[in-house]
C-alpha positions in Angstrom: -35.9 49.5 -35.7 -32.0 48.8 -34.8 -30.5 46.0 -37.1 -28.5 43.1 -35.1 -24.8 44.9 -36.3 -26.0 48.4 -34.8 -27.6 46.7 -31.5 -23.7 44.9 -31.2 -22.2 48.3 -32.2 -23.6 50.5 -29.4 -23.5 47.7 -26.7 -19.6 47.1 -27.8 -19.6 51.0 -27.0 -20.6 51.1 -23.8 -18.6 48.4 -22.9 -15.6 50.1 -24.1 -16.6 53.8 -22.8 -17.3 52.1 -19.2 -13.6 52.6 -18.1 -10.1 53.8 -18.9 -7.6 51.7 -20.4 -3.8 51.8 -19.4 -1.4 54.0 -21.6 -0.8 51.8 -24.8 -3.2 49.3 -25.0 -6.4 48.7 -27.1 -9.8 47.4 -26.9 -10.0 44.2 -28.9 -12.5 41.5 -29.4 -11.4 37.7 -27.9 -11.6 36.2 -31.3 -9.2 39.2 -32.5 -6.3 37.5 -30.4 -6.5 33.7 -30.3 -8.0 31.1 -32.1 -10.9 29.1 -30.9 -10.2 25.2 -31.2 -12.9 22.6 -29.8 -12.1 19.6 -29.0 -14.3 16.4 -28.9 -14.0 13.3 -27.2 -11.6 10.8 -28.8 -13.0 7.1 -29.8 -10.2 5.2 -28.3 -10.1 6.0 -24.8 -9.0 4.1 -21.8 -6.2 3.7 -19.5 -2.5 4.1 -20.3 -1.3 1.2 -22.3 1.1 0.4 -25.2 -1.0 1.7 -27.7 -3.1 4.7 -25.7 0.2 7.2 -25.0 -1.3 10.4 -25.0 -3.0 12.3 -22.1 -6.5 12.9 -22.7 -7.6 16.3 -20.7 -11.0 15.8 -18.8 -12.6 17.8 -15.8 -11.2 15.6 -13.6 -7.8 16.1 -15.0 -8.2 20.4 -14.6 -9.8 19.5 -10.8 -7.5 17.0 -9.3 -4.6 17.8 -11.4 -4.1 13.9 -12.4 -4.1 12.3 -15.5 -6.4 9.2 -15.7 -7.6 8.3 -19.6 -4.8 8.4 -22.0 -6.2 8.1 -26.0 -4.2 7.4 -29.5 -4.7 10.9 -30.6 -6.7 9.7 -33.9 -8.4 12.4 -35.0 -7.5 14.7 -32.1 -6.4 18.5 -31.6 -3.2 18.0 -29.4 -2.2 20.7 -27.3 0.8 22.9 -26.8 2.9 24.2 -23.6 1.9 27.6 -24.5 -1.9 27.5 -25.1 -4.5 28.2 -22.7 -7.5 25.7 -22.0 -11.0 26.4 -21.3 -13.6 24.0 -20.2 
C-alpha cells in the first residue's frame, strides 16, 4: 500500500513530466514562492467616515471595481501595491 507522501510524490511527477519547461526555469510548488495570508472580515465595518478610512476589499469591490465598506483596520492584514489577491 502507497503511503500519502509517495501517492503526492508520483502524482507531483507526472505533473511535472507532462510538458517541457522553457530554458532556465524550474518546477516549484505555489507555497515555495509566496506566502499565503487569509484575511477575515473586520468587526467595524461600514461606510466611509471619520473613523472608518481604510478600504475594505469585498467581491463586489474585485467585480465592479468600486470601493463601498471602508473598516478601521483593527486587527486586519492590510495589503500592498505589489501583492496579488485571490478570492
Amino acid at each position: 500500500m502507497m503511503e500519502s507522501g509517495d501517492r503526492r510524490a508520483v502524482s507531483e511527477k507526472k505533473e511535472q513530466g507532462s510538458f517541457a519547461l522553457p530554458g532556465g526555469w524550474v518546477w516549484t510548488r505555489l507555497g515555495e514562492t509566496l506566502a499565503f495570508v487569509k484575511g477575515k472580515k473586520p468587526k467595524t465595518l461600514g461606510l466611509r467616515s471619520d473613523s472608518l478610512t481604510v478600504s475594505y476589499i469585498n467581491i463586489d469591490t474585485f467585480e465592479n471595481k468600486v470601493f463601498t465598506e471602508f473598516t478601521d483596520a483593527a486587527g486586519c492584514p492590510l495589503c500592498q501595491p505589489d501583492d496579488t489577491l485571490v478570492v
